[in-house]
C-alpha positions in Angstrom: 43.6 190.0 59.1 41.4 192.5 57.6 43.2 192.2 54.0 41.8 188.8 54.3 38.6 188.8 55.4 37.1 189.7 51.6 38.7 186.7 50.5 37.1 183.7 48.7 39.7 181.2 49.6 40.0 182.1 53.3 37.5 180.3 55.4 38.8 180.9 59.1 41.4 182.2 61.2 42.9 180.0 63.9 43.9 181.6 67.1 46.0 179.7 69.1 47.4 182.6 71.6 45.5 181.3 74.6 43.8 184.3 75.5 39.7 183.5 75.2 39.2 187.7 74.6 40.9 187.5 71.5 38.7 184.3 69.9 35.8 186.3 71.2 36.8 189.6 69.5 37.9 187.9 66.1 34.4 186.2 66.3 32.5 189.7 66.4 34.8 191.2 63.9 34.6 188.4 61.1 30.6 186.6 62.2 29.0 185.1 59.0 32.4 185.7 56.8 35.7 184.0 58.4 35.3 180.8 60.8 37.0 181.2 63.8 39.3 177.9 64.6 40.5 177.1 67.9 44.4 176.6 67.8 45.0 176.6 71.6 44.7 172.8 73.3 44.0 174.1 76.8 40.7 176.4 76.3 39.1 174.6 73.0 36.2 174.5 74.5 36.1 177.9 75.5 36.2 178.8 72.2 33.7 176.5 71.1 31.0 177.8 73.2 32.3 181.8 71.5 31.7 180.5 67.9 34.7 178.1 66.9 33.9 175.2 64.3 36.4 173.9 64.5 39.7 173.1 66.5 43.4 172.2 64.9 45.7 170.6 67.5 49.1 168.6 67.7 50.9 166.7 70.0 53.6 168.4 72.4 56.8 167.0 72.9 57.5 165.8 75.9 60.6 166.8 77.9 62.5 164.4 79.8 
């Protein structure tokens, strides 16, 4: 991610892995350059209250 955090035209990485410690470490790395973006349904509100703006979710499928 580094390679992309000089970037003009990147404005945020999503993380979508689940695990809060990683939103909260890509936060401190890239605060005031790269939005962090919640990709993960379950904790999106975790990661609001570390710093996400924003949160990018779809629907599952449903098994039957």
């Amino acid at each position: 991610m580094d390679h992309f955090a000089d970037n003009q035209r990147i404005i945020g990485i999503k993380e979508s892995s689940d695990v809060l410690q990683r939103a909260v470490d890509i936060f401190s790395r890239y605060e005031g350059g790269t939005q962090l973006i919640s990709g993960s349904d379950d904790i999106a509100l975790d990661f609001m209250f570390w710093g996400a703006v924003s949160w990018i979710c779809a629907p599952r499928s449903r098994q039957p």
